[in-house]
C-alpha positions in Angstrom: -57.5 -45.2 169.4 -56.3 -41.5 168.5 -57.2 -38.7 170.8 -58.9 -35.7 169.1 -57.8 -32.7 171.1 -56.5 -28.5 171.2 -55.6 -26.9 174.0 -55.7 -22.9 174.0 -53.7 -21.1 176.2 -54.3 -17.3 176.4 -52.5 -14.8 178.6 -52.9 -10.8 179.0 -49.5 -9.5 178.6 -50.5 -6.0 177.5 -47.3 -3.2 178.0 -45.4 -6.2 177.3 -43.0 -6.4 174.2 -42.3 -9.7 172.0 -38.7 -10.0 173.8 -39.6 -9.5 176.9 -41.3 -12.9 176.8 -40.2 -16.5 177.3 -41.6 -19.7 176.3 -40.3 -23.0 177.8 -41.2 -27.0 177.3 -39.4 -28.8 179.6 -40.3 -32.2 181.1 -44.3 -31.8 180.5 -44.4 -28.4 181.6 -45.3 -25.3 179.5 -43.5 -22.3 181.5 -44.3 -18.2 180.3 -42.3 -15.9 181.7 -41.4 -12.3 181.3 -39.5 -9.4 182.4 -39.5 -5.7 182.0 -38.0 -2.8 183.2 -38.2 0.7 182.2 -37.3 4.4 183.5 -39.3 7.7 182.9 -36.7 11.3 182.9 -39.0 14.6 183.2 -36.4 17.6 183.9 -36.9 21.3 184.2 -34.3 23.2 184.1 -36.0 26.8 185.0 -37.6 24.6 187.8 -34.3 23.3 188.9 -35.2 19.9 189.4 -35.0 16.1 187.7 -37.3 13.1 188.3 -36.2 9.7 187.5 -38.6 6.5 188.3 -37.6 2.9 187.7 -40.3 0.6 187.4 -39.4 -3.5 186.9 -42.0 -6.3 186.8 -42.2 -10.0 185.9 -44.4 -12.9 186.2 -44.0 -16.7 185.4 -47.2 -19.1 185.2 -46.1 -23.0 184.5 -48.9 -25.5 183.5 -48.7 -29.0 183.4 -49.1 -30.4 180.2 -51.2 -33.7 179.3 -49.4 -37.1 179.1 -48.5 -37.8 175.7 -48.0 -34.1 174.4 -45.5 -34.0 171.6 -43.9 -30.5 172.7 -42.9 -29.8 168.7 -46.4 -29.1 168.1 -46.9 -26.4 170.5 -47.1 -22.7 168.9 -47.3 -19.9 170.4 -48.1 -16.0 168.6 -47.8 -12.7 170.5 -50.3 -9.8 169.8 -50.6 -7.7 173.0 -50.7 -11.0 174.5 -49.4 -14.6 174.4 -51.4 -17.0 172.8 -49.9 -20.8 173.1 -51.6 -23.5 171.5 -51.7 -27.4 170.8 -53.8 -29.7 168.3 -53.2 -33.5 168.2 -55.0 -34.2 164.9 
């Protein structure tokens, strides 16, 4: 007998671009990771002074995925947030 399933994934990834994300099968695990890093100038000359801030942040969530998971039909779609998803049909 054939399983009938979908799994959904959803993750909030807002201030996050497409490339700052990465999507991994390996060995029954689903890993989504990203990175980002960014710097903010404001300078005033008449004031005499310059402000620089650096801001980085990342996060990485693994899940382990069900026995028997053919990885080549997981998709995934970004939209101010990752979206990863699996039917067995």
């Amino acid at each position: 007998m054939k399983w009938l399933f979908q799994i959904v994934l959803d993750v909030i990834a807002s201030g996050l671009k497409k490339d700052d994300i990465k999507i991994n099968v390996e060995e029954d695990m689903l890993t989504i990771s990203a990175e980002a890093k960014s710097e903010t100038k404001d300078e005033d000359a008449s004031k005499q002074y310059s402000l620089r801030e650096y801001s980085h942040s990342s996060f990485t969530r693994s899940f382990k995925l069900l026995e028997g998971v053919n990885d080549s039909e997981i998709s995934a779609e970004f939209d101010d947030g990752i979206k990863a998803e699996y039917s067995e049909k």
